[in-house]
LUMVEX-468581 format. One record per residue (C-alpha): residue number from 1; residue in three letters; x, y, z. Coordinates in Angstrom, 2 decimals, decimal comma, padded with zeros to 5 digits. Example, Ala and Ser with C-alpha at 12.3 -4.5 7.8 and 13.67 -1.06 7.14 Angstrom:
2
+-----+--------+---------+---------+---------+
! num ! residu !       x !       y !       z !
+-----+--------+---------+---------+---------+
!   1 !    ALA !  012,30 ! -004,50 !  007,80 !
!   2 !    SER !  013,67 ! -001,06 !  007,14 !
+-----+--------+---------+---------+---------+
// end
This chain:
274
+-----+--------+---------+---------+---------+
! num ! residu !       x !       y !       z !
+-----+--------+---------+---------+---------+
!   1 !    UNK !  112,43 !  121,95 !  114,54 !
!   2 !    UNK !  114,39 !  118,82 !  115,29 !
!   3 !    UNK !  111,55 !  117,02 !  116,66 !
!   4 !    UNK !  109,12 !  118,04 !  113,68 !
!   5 !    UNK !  112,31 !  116,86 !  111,70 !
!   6 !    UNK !  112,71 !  113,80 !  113,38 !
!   7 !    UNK !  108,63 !  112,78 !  112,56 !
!   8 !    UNK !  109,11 !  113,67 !  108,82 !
!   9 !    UNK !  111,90 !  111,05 !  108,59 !
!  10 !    UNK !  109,84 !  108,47 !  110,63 !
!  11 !    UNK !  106,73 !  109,17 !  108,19 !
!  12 !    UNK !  109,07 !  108,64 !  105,04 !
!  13 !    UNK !  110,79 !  105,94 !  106,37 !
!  14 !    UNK !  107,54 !  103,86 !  107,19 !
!  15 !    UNK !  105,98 !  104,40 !  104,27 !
!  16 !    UNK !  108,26 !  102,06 !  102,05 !
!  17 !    UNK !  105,23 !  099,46 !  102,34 !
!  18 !    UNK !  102,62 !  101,15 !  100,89 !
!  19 !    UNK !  099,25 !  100,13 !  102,24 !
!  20 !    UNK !  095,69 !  101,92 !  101,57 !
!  21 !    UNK !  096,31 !  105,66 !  101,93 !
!  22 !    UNK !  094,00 !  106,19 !  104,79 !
!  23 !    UNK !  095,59 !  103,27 !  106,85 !
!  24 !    UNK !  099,15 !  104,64 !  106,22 !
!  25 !    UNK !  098,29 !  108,27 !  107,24 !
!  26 !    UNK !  096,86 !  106,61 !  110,52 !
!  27 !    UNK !  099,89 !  104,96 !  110,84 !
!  28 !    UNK !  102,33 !  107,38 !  110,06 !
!  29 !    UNK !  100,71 !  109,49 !  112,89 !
!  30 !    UNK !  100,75 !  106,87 !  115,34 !
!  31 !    UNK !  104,77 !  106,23 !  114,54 !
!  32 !    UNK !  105,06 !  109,97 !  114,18 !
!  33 !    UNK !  102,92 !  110,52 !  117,52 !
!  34 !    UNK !  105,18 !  107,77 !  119,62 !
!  35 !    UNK !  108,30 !  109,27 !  118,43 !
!  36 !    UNK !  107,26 !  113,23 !  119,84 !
!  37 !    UNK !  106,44 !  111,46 !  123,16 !
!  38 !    UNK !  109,67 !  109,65 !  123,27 !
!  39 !    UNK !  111,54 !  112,92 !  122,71 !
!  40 !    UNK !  109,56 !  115,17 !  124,84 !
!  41 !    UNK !  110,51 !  112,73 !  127,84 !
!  42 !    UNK !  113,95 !  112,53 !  127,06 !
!  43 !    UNK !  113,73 !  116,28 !  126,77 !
!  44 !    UNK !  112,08 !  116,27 !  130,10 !
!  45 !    UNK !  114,12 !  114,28 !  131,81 !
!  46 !    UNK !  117,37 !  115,90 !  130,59 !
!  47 !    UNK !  115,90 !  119,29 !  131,98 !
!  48 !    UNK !  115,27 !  117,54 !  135,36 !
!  49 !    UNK !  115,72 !  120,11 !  137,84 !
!  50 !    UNK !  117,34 !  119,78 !  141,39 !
!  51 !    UNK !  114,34 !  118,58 !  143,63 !
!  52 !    UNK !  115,05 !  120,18 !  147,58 !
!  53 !    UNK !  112,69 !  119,94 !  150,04 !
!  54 !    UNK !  112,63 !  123,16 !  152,48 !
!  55 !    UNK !  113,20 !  122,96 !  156,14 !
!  56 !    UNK !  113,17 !  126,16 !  157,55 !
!  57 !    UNK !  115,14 !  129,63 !  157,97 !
!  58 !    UNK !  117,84 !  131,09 !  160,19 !
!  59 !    UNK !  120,66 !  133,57 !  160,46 !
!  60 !    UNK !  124,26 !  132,92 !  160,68 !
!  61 !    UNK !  125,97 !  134,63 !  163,73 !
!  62 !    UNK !  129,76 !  133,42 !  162,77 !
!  63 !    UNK !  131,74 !  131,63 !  159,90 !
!  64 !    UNK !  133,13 !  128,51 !  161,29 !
!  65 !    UNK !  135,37 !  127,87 !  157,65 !
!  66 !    UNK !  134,65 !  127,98 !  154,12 !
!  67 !    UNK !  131,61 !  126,25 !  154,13 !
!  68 !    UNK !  130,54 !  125,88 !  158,23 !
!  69 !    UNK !  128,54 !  128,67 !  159,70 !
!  70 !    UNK !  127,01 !  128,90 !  163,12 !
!  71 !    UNK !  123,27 !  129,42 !  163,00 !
!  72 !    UNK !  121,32 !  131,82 !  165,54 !
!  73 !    UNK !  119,23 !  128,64 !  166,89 !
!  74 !    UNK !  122,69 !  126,79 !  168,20 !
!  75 !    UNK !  123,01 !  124,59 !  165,12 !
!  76 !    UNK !  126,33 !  124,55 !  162,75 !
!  77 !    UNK !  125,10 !  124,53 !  158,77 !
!  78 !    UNK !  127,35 !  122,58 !  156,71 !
!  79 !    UNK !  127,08 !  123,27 !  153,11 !
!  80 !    UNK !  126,28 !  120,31 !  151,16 !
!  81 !    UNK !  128,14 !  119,42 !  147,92 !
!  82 !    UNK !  131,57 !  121,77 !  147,82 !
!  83 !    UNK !  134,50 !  121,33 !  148,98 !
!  84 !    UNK !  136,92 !  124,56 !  149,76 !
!  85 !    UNK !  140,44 !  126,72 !  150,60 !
!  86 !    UNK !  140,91 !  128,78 !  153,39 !
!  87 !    UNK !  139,95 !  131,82 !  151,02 !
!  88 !    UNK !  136,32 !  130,48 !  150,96 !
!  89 !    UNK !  135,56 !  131,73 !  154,36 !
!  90 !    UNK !  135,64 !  135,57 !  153,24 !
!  91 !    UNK !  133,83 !  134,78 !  150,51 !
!  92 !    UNK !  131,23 !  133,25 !  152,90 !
!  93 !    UNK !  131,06 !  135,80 !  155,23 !
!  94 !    UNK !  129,70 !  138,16 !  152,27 !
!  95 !    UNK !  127,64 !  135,85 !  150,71 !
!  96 !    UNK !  125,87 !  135,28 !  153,87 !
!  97 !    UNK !  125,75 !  139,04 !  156,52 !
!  98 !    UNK !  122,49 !  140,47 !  157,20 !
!  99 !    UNK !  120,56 !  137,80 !  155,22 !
! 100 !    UNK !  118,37 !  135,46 !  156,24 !
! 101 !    UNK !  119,15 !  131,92 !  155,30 !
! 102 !    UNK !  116,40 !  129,55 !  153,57 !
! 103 !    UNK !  117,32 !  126,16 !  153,89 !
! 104 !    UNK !  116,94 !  123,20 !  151,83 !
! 105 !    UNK !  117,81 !  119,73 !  151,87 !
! 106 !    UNK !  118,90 !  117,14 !  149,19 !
! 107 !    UNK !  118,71 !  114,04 !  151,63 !
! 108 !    UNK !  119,22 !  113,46 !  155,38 !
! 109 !    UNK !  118,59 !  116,88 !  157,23 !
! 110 !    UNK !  121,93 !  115,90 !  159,49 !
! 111 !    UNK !  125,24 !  114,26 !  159,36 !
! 112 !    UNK !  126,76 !  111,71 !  161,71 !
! 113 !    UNK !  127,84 !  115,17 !  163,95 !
! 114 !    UNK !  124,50 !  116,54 !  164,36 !
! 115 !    UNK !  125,44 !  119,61 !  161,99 !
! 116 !    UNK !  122,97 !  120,67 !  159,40 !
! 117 !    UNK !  123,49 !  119,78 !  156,06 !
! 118 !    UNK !  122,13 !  121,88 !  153,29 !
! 119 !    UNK !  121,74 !  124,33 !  150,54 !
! 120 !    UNK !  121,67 !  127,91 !  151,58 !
! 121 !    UNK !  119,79 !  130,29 !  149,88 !
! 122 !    UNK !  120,76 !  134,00 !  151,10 !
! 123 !    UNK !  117,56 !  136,32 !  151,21 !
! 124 !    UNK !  115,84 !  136,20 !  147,70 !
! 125 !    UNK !  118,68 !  134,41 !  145,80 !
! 126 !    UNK !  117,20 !  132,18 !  143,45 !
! 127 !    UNK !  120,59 !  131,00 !  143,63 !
! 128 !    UNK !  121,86 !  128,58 !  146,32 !
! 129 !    UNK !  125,33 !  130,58 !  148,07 !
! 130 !    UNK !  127,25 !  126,89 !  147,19 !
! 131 !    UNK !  126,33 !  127,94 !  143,52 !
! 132 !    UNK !  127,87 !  131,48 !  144,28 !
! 133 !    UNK !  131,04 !  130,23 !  145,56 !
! 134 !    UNK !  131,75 !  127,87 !  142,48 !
! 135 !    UNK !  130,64 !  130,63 !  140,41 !
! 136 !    UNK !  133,21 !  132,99 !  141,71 !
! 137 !    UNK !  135,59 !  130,36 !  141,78 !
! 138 !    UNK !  135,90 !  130,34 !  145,51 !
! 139 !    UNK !  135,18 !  126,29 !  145,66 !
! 140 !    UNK !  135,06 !  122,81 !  143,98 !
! 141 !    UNK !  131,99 !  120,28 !  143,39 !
! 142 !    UNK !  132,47 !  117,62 !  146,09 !
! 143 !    UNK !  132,53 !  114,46 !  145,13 !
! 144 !    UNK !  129,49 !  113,45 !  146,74 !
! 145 !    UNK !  126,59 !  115,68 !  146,27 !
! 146 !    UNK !  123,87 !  113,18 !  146,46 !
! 147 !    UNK !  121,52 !  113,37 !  142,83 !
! 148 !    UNK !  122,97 !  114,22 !  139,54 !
! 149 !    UNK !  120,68 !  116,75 !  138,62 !
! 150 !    UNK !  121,65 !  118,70 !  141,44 !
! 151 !    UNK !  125,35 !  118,35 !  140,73 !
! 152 !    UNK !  124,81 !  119,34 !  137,32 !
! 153 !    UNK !  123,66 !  122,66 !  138,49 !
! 154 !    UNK !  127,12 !  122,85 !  140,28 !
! 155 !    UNK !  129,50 !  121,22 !  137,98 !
! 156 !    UNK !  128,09 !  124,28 !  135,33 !
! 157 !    UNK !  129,04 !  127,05 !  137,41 !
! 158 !    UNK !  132,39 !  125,13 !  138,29 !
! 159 !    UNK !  133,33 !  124,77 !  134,20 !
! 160 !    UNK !  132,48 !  128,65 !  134,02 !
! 161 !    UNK !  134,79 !  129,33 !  136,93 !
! 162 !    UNK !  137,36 !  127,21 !  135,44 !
! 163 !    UNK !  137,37 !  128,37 !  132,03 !
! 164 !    UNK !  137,51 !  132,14 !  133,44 !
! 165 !    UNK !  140,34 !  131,39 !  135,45 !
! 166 !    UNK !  138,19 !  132,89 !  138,29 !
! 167 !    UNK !  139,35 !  132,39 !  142,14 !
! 168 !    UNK !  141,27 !  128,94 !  142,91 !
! 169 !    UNK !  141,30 !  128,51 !  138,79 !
! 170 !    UNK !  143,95 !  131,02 !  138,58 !
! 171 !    UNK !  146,27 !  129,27 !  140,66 !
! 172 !    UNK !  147,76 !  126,18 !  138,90 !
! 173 !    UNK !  148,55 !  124,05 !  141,84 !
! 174 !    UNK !  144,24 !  123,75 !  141,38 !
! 175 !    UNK !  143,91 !  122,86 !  137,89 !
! 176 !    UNK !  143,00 !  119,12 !  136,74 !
! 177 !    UNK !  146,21 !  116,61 !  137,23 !
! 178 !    UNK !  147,18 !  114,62 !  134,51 !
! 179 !    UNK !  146,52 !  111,03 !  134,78 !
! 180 !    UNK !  150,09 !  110,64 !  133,52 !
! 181 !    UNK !  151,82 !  112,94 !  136,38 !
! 182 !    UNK !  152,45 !  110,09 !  138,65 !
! 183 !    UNK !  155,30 !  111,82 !  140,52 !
! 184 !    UNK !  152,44 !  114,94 !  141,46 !
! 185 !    UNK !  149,88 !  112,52 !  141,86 !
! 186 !    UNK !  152,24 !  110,48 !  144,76 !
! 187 !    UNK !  152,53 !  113,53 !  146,53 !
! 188 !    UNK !  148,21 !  114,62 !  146,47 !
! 189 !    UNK !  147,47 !  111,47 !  148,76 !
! 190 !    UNK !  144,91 !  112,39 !  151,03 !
! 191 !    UNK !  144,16 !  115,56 !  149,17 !
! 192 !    UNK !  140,57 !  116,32 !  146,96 !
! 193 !    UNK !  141,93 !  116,42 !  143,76 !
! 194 !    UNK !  140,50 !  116,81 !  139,93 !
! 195 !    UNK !  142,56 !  113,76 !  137,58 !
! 196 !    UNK !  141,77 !  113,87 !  133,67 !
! 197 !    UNK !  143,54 !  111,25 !  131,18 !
! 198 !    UNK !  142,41 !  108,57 !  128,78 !
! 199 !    UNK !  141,08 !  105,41 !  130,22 !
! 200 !    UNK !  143,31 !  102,58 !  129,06 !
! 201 !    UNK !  140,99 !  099,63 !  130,19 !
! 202 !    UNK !  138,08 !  098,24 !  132,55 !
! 203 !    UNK !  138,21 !  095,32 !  134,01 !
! 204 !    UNK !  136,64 !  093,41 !  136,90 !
! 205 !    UNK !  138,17 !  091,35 !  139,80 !
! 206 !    UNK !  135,73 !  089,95 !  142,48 !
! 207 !    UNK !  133,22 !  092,49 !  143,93 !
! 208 !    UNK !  135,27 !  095,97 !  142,25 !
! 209 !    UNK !  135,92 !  097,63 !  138,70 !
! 210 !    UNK !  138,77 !  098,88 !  137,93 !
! 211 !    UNK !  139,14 !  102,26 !  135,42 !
! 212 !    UNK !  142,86 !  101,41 !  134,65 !
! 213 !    UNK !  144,61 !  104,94 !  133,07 !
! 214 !    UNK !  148,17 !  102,56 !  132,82 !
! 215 !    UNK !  149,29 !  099,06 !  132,60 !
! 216 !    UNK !  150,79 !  098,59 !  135,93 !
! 217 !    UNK !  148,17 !  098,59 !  138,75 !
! 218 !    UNK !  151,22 !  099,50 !  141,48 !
! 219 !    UNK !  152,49 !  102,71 !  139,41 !
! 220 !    UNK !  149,56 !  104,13 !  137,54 !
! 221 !    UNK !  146,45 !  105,69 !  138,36 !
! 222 !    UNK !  143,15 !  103,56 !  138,91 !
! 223 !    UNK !  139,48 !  104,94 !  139,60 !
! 224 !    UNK !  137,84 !  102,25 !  141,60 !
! 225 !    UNK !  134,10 !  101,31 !  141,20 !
! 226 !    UNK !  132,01 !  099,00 !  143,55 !
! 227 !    UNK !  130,50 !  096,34 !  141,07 !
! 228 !    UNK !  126,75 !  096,84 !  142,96 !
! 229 !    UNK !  127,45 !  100,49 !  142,24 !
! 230 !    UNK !  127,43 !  099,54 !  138,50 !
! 231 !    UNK !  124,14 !  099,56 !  137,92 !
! 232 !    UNK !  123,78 !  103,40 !  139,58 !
! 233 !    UNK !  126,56 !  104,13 !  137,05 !
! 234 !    UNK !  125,00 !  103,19 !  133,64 !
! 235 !    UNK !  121,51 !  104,78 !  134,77 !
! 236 !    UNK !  122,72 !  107,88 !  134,70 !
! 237 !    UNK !  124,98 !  107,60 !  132,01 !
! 238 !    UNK !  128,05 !  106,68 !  132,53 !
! 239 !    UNK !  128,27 !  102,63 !  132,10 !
! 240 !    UNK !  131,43 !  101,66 !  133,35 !
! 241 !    UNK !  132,93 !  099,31 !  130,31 !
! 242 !    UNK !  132,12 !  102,57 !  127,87 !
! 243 !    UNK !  135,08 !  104,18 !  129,46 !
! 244 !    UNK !  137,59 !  102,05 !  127,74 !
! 245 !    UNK !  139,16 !  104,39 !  125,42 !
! 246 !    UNK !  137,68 !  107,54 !  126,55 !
! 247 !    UNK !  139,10 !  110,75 !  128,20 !
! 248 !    UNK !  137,17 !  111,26 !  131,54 !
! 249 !    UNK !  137,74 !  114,00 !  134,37 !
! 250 !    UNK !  137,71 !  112,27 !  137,71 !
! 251 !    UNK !  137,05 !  113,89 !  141,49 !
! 252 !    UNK !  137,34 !  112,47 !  144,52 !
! 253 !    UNK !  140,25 !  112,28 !  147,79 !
! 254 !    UNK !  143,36 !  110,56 !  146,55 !
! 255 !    UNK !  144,67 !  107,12 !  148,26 !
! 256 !    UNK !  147,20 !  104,98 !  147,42 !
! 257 !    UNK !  147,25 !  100,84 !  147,02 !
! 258 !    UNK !  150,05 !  100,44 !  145,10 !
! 259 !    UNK !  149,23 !  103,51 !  142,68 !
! 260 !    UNK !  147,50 !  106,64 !  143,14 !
! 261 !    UNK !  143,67 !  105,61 !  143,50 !
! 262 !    UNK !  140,53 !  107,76 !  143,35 !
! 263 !    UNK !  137,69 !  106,28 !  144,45 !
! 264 !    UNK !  134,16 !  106,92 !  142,62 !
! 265 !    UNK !  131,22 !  106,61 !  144,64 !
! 266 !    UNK !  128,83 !  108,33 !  142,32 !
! 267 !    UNK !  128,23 !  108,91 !  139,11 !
! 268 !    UNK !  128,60 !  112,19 !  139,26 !
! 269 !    UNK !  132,88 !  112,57 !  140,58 !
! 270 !    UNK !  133,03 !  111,21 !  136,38 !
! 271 !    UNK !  132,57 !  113,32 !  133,38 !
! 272 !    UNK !  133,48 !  112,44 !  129,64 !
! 273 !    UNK !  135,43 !  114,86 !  128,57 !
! 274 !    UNK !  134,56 !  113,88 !  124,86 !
+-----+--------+---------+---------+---------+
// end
């Protein structure tokens, strides 16, 4: 209905120079015709869906934490894209006994320890067990998941969690921080955190951007971007300089340089909130 909307507007719209009535109906189709292709992509690419590529099956013979387990060929499974509590590992456990494991990767197959890094699909779930965890409210999106279709998948079933006040969500300490709540902020250094406020300015200095949430660079919060990460930014929506003005949920490990400073990697540790 929209699109077939959208191509009535385009036809009226053209038609304010009125040529010969066959050459504008050819015309108005080709407009009309561009315009449905144009939206069908965008369409297309909005509904984008989490490309894995399989690499195999196994079993998991123990729960090393929350999102570790200990496969039956000798290999440790890490679970790509969450981070967790110390009540994930339960959670695990059931997720995972007496099913078989399909495995999928989103990029390398294994990390700097050797451990496999993955999404886990238990028997015939269609959906991953990382997607069953944040569903039940048992972890967090990482910060670094690695594609932002993929953590779109995850951030969903995190918002649901969230807005249940299922699992972690129920405790306070978990919820967002304010940008503003320096003094809890100060004390989360070193510590995943979520940060939401209203970005106060951008601005550049040599090779970084800085998402300023305050006026004072050694008391208020800062979200630091790489300027040859910029680029990676806007592509997928979220152009650094828009920001300015804007309410924006942060995610990422909490350092300090002066203030409290998250540091954004990919596009996907930022969502605009409105």
């Amino acid at each position: 209905m929209i699109l077939l909307t959208f191509m009535i507007v385009i036809i009226v719209t053209a038609s304010g120079n009125r040529p010969p009535p066959m050459k504008r109906l050819r015309r108005n189709f080709i407009i009309a015709s561009a315009a449905a292709g144009m939206l069908l992509a965008c369409h297309a690419a909005a509904q984008e869906p989490c490309k894995l590529t399989a690499i195999g099956t196994a079993t998991a013979t123990a729960i090393r934490d929350g999102r570790t387990l200990l496969l039956d060929n000798g290999q440790e499974l890490r679970l790509i894209g969450i981070e967790v509590t110390d009540d994930s590992r339960a959670v695990l456990q059931n997720l995972t006994a007496g099913h078989e494991l399909r495995l999928e990767r989103l990029a390398a197959e294994h990390d700097r320890y050797g451990r496999v890094v993955a999404f886990a699909f238990a028997g015939d779930a269609q959906q991953s067990v990382q997607h069953a965890l944040l569903e039940q409210g048992r972890a967090r999106v990482a910060a670094r998941v690695g594609e932002k279709a993929c953590a779109d998948g995850l951030l969903a079933a995190e918002k649901a969690a969230r807005a249940a006040g299922r699992g972690l969500w129920a405790d306070p300490n978990f919820a967002p921080l304010s940008a503003e709540n320096l003094t809890r902020l100060q004390t989360m250094r070193g510590q995943f955190a979520l940060v939401e406020g209203k970005v106060l300015s951008v601005r550049e200095s040599g090779a970084t951007i800085y998402v300023n949430f305050g006026r004072r660079w050694t008391r208020d919060f800062t979200v630091t971007i790489l300027r040859r990460l910029g680029k990676a930014f806007t592509t997928a929506g979220v152009e650094p300089k828009k920001l300015e003005g804007r309410r924006i949920r942060v995610r990422g490990w909490i350092e300090r340089r002066g203030g409290p400073i998250i540091t954004a990697e990919t596009p996907e540790q930022i969502e605009v909130l409105e």
